[in-house]
C-alpha positions as CSV (number, residue, x, y, z in Angstrom):
1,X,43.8,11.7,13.4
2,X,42.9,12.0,9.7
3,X,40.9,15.0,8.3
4,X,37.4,12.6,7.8
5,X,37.9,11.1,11.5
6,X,37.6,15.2,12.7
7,X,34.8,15.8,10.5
8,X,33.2,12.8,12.2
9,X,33.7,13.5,15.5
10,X,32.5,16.9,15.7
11,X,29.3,15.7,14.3
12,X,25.6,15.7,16.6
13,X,24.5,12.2,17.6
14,X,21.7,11.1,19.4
15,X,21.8,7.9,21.6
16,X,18.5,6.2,21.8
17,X,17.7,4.2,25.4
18,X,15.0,2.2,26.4
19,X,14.1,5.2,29.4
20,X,13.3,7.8,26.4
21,X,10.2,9.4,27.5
22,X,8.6,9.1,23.8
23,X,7.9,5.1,23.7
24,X,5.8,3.5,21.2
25,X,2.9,2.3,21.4
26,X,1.9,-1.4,20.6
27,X,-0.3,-1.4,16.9
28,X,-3.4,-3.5,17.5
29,X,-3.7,-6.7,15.7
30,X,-6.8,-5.2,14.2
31,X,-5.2,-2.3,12.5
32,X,-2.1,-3.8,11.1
33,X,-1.6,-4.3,7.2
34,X,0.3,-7.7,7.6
35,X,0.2,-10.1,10.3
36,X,3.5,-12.9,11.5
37,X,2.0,-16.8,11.3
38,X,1.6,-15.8,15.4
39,X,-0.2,-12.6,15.2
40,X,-2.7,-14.4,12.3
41,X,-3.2,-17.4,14.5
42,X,-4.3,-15.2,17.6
43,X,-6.1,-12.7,15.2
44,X,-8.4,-15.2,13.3
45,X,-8.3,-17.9,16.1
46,X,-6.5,-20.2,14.1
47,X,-3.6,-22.6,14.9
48,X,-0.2,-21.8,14.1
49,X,0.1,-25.5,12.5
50,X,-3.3,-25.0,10.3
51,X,-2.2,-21.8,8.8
52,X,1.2,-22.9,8.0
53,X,-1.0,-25.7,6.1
54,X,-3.2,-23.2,4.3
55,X,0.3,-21.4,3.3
56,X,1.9,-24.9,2.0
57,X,-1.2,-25.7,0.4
58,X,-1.9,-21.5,-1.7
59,X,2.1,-20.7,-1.9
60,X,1.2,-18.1,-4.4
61,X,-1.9,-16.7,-2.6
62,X,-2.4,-13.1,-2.7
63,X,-2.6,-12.5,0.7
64,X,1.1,-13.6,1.4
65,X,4.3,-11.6,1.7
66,X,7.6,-12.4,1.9
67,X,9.2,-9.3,4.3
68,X,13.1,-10.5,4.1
69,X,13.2,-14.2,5.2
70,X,9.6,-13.7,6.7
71,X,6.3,-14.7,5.9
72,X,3.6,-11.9,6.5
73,X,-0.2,-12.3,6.3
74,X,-1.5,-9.6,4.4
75,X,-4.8,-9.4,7.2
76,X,-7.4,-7.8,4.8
77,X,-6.7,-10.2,1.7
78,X,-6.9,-13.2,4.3
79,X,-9.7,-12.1,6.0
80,X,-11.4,-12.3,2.4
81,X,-10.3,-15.6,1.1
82,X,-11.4,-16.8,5.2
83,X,-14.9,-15.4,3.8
84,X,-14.9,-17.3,0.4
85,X,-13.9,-20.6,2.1
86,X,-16.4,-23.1,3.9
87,X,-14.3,-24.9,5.8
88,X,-10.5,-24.4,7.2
């Protein structure tokens, strides 16, 4: 065993398991900053299929965010252009 392997070893670790007595708690939809195309479409009570429409058809909206390969609803900025549209 090498000097770095030692040094290594004799460091703390933690191990984090699902029976940890400090869970997290679930956000509600209501108080997150972005929303997936399934959160949106429960939040605003709109289909899955007509947002993705609404995305194809404003691809450089300001309420959209690209979060690695994702696309996030940012839930504020949609709620407004939902308020400055007639008709979805």
């Amino acid at each position: 065993m090498n000097e770095s392997q030692a040094k290594c070893n004799d460091m703390p670790y933690f191990i984090i398991t699902n029976n940890s007595p400090k869970k997290s708690k679930a956000v509600p939809l209501s108080e997150k900053y972005t929303l997936s195309i399934e959160e949106a479409s429960q939040y605003f009570g709109i289909g899955h299929v007509r947002l993705r429409s609404i995305i194809h058809a404003n691809p450089n909206a300001d309420f959209l965010l690209m979060k690695g390969n994702r696309l996030q609803i940012k839930r504020k900025k949609f709620e407004k252009f939902i308020d400055d549209v007639s008709v979805i």
